[in-house]
gemmi code that builds the backbone of each chain (N, CA, C; Angstrom):
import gemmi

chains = {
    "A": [
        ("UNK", (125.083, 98.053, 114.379), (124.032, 97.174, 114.890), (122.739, 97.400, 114.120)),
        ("UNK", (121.812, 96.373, 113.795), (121.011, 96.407, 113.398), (119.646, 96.088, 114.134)),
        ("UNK", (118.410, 96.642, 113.789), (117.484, 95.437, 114.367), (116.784, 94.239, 114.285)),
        ("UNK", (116.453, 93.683, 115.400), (115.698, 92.168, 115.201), (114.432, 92.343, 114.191)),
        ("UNK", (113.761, 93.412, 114.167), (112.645, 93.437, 113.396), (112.395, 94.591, 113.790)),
        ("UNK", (111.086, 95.056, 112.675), (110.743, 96.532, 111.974), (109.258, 96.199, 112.066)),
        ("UNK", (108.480, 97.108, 112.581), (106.978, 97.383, 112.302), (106.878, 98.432, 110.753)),
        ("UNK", (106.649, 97.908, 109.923), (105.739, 99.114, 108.700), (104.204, 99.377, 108.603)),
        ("UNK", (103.962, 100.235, 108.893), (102.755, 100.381, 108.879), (102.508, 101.754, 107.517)),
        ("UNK", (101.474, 101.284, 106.634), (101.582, 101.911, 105.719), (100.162, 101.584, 104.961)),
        ("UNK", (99.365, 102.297, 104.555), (98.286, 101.874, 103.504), (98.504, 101.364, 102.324)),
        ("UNK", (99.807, 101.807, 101.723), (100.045, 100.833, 100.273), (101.020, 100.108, 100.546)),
        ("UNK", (100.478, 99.159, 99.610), (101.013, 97.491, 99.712), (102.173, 97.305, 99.604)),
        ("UNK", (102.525, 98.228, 98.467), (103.998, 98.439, 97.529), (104.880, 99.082, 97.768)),
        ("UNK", (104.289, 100.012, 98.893), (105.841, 100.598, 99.888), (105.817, 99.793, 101.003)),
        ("UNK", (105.255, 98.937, 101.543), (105.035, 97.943, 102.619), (106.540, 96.776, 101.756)),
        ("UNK", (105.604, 96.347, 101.220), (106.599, 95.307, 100.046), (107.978, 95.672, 100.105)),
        ("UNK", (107.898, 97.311, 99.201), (109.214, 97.104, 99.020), (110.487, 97.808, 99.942)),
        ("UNK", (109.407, 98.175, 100.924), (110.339, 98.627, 102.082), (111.026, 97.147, 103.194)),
        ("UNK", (110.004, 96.136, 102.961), (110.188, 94.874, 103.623), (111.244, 94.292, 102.885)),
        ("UNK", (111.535, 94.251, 101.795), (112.210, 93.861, 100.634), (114.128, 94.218, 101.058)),
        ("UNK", (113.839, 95.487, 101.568), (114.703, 96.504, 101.556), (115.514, 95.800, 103.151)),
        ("UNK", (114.723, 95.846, 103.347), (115.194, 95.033, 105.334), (115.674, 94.000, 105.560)),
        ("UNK", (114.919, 92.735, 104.208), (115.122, 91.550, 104.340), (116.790, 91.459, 103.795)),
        ("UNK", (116.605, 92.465, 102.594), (118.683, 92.155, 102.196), (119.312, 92.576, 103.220)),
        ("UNK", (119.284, 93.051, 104.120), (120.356, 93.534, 105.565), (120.077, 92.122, 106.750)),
        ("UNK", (119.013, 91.731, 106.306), (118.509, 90.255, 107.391), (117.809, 90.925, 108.677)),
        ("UNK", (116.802, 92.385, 108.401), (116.359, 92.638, 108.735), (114.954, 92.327, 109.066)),
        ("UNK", (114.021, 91.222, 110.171), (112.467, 90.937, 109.828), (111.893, 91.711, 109.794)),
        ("UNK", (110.457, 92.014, 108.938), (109.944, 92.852, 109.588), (108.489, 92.449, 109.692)),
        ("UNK", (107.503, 92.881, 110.019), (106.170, 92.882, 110.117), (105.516, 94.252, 110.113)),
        ("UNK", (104.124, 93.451, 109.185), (103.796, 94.758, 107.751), (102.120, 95.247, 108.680)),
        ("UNK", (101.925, 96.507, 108.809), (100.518, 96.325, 108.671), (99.658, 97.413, 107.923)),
        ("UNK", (98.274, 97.283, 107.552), (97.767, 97.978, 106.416), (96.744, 99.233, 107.045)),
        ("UNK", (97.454, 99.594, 108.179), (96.270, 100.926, 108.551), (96.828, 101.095, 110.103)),
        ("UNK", (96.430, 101.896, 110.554), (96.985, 102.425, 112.143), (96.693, 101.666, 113.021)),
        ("UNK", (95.133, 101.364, 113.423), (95.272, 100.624, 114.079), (95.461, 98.956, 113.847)),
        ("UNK", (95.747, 98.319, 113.163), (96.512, 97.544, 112.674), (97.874, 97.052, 113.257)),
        ("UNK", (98.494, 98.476, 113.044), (99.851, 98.805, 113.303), (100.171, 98.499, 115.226)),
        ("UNK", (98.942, 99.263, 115.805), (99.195, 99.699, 117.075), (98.610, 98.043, 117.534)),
        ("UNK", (98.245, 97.264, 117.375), (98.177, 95.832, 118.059), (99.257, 94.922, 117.841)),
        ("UNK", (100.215, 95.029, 116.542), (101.557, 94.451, 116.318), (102.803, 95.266, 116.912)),
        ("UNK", (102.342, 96.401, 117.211), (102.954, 96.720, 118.103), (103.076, 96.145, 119.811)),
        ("UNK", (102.318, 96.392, 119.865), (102.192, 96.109, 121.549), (102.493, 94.532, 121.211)),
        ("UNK", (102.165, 93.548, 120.147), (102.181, 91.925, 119.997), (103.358, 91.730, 120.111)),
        ("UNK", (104.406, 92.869, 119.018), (105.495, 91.716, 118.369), (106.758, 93.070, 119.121)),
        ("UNK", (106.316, 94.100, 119.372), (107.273, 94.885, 120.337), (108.559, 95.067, 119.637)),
        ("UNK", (108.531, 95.763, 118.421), (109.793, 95.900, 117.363), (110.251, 96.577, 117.306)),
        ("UNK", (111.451, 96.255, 117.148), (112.710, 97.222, 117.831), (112.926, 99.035, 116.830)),
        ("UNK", (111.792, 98.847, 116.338), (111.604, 100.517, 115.065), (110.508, 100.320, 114.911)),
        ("UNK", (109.775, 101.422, 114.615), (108.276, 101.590, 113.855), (108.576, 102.343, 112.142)),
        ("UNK", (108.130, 101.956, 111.208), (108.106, 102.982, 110.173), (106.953, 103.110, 110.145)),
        ("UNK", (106.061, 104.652, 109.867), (105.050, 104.569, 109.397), (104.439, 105.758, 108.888)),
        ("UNK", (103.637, 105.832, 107.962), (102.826, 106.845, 106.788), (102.085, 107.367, 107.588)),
        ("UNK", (102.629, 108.878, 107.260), (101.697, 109.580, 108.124), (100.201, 110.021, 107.682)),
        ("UNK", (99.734, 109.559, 106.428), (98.758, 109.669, 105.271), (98.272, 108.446, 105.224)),
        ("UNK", (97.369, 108.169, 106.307), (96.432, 106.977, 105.990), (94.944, 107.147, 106.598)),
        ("UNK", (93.925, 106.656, 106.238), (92.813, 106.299, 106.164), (92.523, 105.810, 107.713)),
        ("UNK", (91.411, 105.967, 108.309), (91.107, 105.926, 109.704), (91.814, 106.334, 110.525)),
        ("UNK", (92.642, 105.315, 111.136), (93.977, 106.238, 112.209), (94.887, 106.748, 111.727)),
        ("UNK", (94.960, 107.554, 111.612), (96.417, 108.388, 110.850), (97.731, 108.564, 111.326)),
        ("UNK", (98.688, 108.714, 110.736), (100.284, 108.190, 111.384), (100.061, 109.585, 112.761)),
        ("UNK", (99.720, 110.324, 112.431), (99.745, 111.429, 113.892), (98.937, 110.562, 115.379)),
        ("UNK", (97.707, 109.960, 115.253), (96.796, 109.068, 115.917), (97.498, 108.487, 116.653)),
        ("UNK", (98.789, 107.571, 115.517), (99.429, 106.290, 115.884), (100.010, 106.335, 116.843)),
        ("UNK", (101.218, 107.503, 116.240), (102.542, 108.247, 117.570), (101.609, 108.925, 118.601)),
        ("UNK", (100.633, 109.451, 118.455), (100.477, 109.747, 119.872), (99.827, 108.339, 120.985)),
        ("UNK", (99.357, 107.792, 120.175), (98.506, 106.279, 120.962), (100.227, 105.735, 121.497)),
        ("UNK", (101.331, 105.670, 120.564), (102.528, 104.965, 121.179), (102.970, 105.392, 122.102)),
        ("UNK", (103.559, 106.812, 121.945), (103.642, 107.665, 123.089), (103.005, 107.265, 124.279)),
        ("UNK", (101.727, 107.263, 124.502), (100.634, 107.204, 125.494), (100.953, 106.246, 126.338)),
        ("UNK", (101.576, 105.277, 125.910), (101.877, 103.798, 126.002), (103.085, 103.187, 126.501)),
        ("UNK", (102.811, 102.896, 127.614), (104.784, 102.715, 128.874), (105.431, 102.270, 128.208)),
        ("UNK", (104.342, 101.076, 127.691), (105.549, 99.704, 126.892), (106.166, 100.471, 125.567)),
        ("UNK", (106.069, 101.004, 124.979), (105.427, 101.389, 123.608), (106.254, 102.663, 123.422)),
        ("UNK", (106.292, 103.367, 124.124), (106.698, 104.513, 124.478), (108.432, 104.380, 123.758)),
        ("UNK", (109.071, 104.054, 124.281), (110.622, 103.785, 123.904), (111.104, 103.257, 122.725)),
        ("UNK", (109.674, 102.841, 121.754), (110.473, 102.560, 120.563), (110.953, 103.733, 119.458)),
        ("UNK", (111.442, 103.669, 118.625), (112.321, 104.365, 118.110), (110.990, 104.566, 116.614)),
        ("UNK", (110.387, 105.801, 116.769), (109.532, 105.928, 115.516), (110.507, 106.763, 113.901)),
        ("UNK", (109.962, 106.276, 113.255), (110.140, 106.852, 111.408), (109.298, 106.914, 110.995)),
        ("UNK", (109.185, 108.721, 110.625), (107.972, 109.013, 109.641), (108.384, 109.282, 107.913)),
        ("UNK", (107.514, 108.401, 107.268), (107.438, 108.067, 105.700), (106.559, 109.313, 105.148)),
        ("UNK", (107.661, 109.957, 104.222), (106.974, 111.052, 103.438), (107.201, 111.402, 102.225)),
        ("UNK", (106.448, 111.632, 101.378), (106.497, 111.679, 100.298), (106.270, 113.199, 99.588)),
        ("UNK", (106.357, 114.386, 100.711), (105.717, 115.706, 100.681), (106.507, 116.861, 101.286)),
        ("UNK", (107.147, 117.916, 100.595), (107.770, 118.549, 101.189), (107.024, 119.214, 102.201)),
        ("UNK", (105.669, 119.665, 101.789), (104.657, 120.546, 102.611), (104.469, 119.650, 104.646)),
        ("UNK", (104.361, 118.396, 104.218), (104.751, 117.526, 105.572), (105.650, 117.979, 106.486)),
        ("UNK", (106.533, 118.265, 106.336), (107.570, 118.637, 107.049), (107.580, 119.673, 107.829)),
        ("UNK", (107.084, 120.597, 107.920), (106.952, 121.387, 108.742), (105.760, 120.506, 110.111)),
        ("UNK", (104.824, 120.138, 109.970), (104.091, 119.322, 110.644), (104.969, 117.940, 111.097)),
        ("UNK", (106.107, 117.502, 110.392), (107.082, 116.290, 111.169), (107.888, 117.164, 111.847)),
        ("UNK", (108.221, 118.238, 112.016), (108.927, 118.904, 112.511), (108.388, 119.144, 114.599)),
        ("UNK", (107.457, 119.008, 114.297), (106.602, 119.274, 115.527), (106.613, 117.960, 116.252)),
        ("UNK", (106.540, 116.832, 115.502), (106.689, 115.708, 116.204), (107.813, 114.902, 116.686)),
        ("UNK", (107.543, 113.870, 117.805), (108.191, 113.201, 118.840), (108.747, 111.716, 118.236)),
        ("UNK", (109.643, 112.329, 116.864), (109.967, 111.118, 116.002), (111.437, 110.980, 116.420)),
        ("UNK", (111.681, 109.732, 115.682), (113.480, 109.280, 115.893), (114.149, 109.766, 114.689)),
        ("UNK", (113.277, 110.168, 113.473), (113.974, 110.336, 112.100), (112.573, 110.523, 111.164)),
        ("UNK", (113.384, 110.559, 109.969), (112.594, 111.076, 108.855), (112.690, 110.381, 107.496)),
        ("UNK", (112.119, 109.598, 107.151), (112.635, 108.924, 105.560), (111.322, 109.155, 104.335)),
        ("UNK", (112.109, 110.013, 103.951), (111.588, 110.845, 102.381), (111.531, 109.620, 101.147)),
        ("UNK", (110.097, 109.589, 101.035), (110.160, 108.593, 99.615), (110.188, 109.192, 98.307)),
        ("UNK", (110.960, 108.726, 97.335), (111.830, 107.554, 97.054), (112.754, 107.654, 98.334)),
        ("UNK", (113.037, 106.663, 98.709), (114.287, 106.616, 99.394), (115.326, 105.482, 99.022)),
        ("UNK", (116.869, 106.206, 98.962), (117.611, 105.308, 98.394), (118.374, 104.176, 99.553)),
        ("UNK", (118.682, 103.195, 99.047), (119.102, 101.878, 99.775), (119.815, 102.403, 101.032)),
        ("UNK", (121.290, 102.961, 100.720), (121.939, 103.078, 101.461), (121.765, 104.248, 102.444)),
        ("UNK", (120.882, 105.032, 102.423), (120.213, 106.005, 103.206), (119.633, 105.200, 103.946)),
        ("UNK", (118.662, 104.545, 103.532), (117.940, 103.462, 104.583), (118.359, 103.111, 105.594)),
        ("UNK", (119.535, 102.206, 105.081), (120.012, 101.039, 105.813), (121.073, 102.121, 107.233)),
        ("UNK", (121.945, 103.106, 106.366), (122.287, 104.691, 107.639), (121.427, 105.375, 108.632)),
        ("UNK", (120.568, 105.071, 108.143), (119.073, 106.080, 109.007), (119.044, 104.738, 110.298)),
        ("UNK", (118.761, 103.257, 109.872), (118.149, 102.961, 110.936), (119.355, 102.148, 111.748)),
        ("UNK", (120.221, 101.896, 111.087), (121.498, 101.727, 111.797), (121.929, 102.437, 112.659)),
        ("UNK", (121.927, 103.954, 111.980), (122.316, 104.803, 112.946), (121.144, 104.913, 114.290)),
        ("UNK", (119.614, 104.794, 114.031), (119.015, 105.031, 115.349), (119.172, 104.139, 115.844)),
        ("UNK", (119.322, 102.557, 115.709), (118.826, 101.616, 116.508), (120.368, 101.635, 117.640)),
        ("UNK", (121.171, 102.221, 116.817), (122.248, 102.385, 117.690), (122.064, 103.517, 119.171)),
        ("UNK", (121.710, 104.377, 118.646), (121.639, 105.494, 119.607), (120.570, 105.013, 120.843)),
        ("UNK", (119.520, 104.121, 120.018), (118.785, 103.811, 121.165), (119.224, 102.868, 121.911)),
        ("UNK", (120.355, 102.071, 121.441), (120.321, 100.436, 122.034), (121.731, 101.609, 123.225)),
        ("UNK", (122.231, 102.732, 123.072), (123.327, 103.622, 124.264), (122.292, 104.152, 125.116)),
        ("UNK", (120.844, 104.885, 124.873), (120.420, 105.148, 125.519), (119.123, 104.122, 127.152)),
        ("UNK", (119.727, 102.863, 126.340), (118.638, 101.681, 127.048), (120.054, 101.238, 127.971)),
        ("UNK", (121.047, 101.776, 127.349), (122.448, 101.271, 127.998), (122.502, 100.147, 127.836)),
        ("UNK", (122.306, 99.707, 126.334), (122.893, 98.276, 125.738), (122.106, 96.934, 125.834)),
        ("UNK", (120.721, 96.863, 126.456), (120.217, 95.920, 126.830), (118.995, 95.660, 125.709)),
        ("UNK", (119.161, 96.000, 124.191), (118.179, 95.874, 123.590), (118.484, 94.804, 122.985)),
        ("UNK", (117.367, 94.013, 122.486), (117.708, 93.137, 121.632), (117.938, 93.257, 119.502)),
        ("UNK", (119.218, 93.106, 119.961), (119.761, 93.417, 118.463), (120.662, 92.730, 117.731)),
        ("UNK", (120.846, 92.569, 116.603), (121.635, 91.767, 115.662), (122.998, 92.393, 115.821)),
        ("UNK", (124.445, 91.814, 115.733), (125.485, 92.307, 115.442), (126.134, 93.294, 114.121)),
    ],
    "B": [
        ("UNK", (109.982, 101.297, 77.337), (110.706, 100.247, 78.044), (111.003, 101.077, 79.491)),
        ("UNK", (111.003, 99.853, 80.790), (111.725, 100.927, 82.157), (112.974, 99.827, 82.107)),
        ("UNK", (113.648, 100.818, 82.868), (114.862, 100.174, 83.346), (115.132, 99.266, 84.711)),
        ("UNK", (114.847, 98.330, 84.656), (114.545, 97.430, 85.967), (115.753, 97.046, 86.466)),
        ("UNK", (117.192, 97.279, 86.228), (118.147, 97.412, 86.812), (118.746, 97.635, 88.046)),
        ("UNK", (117.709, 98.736, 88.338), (118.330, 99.561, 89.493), (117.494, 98.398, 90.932)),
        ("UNK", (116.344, 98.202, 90.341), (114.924, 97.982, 91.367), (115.848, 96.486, 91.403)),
        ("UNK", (116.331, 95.761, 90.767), (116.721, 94.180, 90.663), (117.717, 94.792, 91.908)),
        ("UNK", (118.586, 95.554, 91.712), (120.304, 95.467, 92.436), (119.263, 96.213, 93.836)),
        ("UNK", (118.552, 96.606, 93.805), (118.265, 97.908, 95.364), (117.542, 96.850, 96.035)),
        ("UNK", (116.738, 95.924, 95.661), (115.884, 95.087, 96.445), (116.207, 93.907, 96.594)),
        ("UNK", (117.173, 93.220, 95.536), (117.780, 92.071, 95.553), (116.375, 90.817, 95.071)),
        ("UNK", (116.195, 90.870, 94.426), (114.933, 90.261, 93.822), (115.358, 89.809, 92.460)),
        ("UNK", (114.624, 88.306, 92.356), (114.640, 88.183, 90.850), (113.193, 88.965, 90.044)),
        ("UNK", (113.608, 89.217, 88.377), (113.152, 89.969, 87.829), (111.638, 89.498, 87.827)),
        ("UNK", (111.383, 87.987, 88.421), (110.040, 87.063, 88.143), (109.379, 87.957, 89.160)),
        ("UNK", (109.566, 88.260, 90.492), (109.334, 89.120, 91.618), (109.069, 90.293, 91.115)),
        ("UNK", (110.107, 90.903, 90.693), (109.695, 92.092, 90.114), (108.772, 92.678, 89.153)),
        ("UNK", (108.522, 91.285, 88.299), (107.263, 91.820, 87.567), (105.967, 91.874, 87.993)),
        ("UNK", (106.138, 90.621, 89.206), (104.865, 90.277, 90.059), (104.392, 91.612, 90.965)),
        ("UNK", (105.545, 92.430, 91.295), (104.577, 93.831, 92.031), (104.497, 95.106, 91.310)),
        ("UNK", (104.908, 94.778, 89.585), (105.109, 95.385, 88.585), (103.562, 95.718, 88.173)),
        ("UNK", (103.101, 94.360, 87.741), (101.609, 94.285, 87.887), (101.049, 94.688, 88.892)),
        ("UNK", (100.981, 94.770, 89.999), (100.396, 95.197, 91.456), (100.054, 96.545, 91.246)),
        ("UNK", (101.267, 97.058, 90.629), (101.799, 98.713, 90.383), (100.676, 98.878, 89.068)),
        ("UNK", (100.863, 98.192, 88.416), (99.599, 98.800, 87.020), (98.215, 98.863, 87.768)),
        ("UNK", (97.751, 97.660, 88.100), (96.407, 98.135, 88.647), (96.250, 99.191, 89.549)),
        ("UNK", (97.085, 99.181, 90.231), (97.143, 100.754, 91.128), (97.083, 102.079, 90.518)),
        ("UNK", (98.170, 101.907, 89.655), (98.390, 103.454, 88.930), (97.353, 103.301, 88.378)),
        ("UNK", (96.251, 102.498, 87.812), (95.248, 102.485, 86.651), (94.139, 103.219, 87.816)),
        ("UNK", (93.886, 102.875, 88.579), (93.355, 102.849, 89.698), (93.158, 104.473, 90.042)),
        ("UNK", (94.543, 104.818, 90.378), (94.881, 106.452, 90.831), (94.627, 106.977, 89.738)),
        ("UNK", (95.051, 106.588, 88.263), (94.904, 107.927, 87.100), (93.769, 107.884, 87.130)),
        ("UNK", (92.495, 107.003, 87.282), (91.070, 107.352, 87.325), (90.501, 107.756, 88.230)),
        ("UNK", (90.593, 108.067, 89.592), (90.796, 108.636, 90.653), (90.853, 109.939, 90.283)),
        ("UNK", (92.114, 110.803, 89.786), (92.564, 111.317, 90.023), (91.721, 112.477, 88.740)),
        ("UNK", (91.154, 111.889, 87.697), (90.326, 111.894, 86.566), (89.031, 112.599, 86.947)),
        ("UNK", (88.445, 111.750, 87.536), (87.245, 111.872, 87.756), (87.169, 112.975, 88.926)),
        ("UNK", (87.529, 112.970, 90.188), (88.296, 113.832, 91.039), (88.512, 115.180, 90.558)),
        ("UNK", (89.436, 115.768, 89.820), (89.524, 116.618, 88.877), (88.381, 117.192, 88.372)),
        ("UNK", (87.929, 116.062, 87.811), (86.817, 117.051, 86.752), (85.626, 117.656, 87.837)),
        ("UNK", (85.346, 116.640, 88.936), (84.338, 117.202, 89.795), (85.390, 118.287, 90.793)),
        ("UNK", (85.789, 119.104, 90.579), (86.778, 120.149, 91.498), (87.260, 119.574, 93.031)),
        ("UNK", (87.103, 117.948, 92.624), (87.375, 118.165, 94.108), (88.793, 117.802, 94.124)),
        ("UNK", (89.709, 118.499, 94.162), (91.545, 118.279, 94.548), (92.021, 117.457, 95.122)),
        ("UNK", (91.074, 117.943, 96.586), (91.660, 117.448, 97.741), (91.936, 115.420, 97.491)),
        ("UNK", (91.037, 115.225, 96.771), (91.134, 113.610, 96.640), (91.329, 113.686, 95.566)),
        ("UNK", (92.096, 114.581, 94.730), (92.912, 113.884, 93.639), (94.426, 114.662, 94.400)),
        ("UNK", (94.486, 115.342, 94.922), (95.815, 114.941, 95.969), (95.914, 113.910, 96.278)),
        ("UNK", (95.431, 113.266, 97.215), (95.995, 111.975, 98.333), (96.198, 111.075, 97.244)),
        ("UNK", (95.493, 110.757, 95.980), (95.615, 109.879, 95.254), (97.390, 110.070, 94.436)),
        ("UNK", (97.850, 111.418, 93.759), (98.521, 111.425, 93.096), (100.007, 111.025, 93.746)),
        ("UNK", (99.870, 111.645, 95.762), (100.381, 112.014, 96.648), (100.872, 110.226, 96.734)),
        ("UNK", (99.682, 109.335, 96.941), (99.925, 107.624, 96.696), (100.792, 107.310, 95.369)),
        ("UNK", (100.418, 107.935, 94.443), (101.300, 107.411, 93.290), (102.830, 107.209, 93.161)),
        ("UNK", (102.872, 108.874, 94.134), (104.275, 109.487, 93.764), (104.881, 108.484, 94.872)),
        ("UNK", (104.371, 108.269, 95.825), (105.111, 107.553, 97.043), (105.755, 106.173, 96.434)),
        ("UNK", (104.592, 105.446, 95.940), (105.085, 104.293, 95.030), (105.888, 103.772, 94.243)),
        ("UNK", (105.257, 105.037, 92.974), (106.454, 104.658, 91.992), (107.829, 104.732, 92.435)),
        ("UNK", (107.547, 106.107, 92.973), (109.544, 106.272, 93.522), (110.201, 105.437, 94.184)),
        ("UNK", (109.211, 104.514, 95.512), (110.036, 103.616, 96.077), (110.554, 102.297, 95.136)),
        ("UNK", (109.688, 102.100, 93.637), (109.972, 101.073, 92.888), (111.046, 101.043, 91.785)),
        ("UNK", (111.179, 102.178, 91.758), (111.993, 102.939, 91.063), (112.015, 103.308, 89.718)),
        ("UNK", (110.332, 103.268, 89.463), (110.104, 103.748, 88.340), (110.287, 105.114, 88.154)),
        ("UNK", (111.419, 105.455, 87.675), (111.814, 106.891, 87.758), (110.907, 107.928, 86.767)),
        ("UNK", (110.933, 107.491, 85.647), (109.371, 108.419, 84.323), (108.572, 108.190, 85.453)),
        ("UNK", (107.915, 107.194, 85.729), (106.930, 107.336, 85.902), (106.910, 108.192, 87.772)),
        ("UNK", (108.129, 108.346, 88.369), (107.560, 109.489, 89.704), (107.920, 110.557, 89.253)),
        ("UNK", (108.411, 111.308, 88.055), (108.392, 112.634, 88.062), (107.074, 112.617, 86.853)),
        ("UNK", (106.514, 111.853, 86.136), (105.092, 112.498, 86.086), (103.954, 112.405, 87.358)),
        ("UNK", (104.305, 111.741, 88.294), (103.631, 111.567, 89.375), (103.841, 113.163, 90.358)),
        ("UNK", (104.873, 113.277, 89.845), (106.013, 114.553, 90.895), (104.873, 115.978, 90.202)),
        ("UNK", (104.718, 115.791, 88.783), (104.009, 117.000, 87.922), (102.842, 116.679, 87.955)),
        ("UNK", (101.987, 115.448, 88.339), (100.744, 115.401, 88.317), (100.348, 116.124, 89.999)),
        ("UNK", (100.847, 115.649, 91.040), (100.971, 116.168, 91.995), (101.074, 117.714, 92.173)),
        ("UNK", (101.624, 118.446, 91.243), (102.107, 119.654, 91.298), (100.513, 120.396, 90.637)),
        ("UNK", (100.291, 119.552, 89.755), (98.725, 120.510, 89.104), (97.612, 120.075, 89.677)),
        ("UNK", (97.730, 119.105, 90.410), (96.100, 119.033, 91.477), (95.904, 120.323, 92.602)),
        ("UNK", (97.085, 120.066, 92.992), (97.580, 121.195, 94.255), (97.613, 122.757, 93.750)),
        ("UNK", (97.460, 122.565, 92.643), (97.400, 124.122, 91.942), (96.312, 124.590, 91.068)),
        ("UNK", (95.473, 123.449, 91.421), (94.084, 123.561, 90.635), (94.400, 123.548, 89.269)),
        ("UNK", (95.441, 123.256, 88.719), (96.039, 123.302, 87.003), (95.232, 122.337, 86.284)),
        ("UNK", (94.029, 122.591, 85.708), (93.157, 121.250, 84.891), (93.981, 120.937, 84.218)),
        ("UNK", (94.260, 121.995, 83.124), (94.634, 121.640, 81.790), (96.275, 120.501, 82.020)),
        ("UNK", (97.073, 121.154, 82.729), (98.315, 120.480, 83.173), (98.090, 119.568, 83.995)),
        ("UNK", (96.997, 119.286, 84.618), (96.396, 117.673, 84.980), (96.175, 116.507, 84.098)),
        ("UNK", (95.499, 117.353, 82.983), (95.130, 116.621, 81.962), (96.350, 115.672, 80.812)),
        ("UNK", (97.345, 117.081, 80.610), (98.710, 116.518, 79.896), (99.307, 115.587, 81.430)),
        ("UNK", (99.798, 115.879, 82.342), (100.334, 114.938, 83.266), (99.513, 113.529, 83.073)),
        ("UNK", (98.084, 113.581, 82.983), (97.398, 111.632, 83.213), (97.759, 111.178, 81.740)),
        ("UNK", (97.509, 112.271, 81.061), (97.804, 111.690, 79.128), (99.203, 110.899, 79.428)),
        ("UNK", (100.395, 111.501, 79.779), (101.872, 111.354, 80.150), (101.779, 110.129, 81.011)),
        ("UNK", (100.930, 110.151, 82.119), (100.743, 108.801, 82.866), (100.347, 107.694, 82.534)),
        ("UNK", (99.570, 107.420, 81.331), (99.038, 106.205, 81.279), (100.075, 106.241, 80.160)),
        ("UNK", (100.895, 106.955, 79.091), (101.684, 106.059, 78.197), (103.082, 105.572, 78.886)),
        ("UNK", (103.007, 105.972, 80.609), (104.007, 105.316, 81.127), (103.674, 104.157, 81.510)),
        ("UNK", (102.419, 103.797, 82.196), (101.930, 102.507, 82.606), (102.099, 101.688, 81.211)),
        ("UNK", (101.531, 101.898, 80.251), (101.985, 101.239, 79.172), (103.527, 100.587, 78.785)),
        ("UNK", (104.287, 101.640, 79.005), (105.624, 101.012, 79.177), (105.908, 100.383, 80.274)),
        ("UNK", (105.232, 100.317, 81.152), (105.698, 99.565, 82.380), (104.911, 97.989, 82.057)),
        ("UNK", (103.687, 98.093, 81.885), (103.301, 97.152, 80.992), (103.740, 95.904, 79.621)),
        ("UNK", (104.494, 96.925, 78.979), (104.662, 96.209, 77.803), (106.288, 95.386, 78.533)),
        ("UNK", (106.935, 96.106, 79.498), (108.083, 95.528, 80.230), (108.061, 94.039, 80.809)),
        ("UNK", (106.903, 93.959, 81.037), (106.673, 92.939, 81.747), (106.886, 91.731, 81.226)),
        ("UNK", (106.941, 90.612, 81.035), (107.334, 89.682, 80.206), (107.204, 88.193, 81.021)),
        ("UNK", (106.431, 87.621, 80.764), (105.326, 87.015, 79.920), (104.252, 88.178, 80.361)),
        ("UNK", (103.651, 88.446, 79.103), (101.966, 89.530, 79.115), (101.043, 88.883, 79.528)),
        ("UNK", (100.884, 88.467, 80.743), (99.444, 87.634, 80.779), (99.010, 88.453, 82.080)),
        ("UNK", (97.501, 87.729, 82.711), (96.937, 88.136, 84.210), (96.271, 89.913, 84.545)),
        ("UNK", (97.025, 90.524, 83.150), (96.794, 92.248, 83.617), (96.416, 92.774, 82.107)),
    ],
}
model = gemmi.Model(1)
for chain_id, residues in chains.items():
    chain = gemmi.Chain(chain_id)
    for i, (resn, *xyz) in enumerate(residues, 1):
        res = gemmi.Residue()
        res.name, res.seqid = resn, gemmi.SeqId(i, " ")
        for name, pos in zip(("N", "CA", "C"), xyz):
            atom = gemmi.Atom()
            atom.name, atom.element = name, gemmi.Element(name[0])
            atom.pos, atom.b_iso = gemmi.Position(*pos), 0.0
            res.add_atom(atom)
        chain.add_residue(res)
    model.add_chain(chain)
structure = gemmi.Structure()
structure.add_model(model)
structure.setup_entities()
């Protein structure tokens, strides 16, 4: 199973792009945004069934984000991915209340395993009532 | 020359697309190696980290492969205060933008 759509939230354009790029060949939608809070109003708008997002950005920072989602009833249950490009990160993603982890570069078919595999686990733990692609 | 092979089959894009965030990618990297330049010379790291830290994220997802492991070694000598190996890493960086550049085809807009 896949999902209906993907939040990216990311400061550069070009992992926005080509992570959207990456979604659209699976017939994955997604919706892009360029800073945290950005992110956290298309969230609550468009309510997507994954979040990806950089934990290295400018004003609200991906830590800000997940905890504002967290905070948040509606918001709360989506399935977060933190984007990293840093081994030193990891110990600090380690601490957090994520669904997964995707290390950039990241290759296609890792991708497409990572969120396949969560959107699955979440759509057993909602006990099947999410909205998702076959 | 890069090898745009991989980035055509991983994203499913024609190569017209691909040159279009090809360019996106030059002004950026042009962007970060001066960043990362100037940054440097005034000791301050910390923002020629986040900058190199942006590069490396980029290129790799585009799959400019030269160009994320000089991103991978430019990264490695900000974080280590390494001038001199800052200096060979941006030298190394801009004759990759160049090849990413001269790839492009039609040369116009950049």
């Amino acid at each position: 199973m896949l999902p209906n759509k993907v939040l990216i939230i990311d400061d550069e354009s070009l992992i926005r792009k080509s992570t959207a790029l990456l979604l659209k060949k699976i017939d994955v939608n997604s919706v892009v945004a360029e800073n945290g809070a950005q992110g956290l109003l298309l969230a609550a708008s468009e309510r997507p069934d994954l979040i990806f997002f950089d934990l290295k950005m400018p004003g609200l920072d991906g830590f800000e984000v997940l905890s504002r989602l967290k905070a948040d009833k509606d918001l709360a249950h989506i399935p977060v991915v933190v984007f990293t490009a840093d081994d030193f990160e990891l110990s600090s993603i380690e601490r957090l209340e994520v669904a997964g982890l995707c290390r950039k570069p990241f290759h296609p078919q890792d991708f497409f395993h990572l969120i396949s595999g969560l959107i699955t686990e979440n759509a057993k733990v909602d006990g099947g009532n999410g909205a998702l692609n076959d | 020359m890069i090898d745009k092979t991989r980035a055509l089959g991983d994203f499913g894009i024609s190569e017209d697309v691909l040159d279009e965030m090809l360019k996106e990618f030059i002004v950026q990297a042009d962007g970060f190696a001066a960043d990362i330049e100037k940054s440097a010379l005034n000791n301050d790291f910390e923002a020629a980290t986040r900058a190199a830290h942006s590069l490396k994220g980029v290129s790799g997802n585009l799959r400019l492969d030269t160009c994320y492991k000089t991103a991978v070694s430019l990264d490695a000598s900000v974080k280590a205060h390494d001038g001199p190996a800052c200096k060979r890493a941006l030298a190394e960086l801009r004759k990759n933008i160049e090849d990413i550049r001269i790839s492009i085809v039609p040369l116009r807009g950049i």
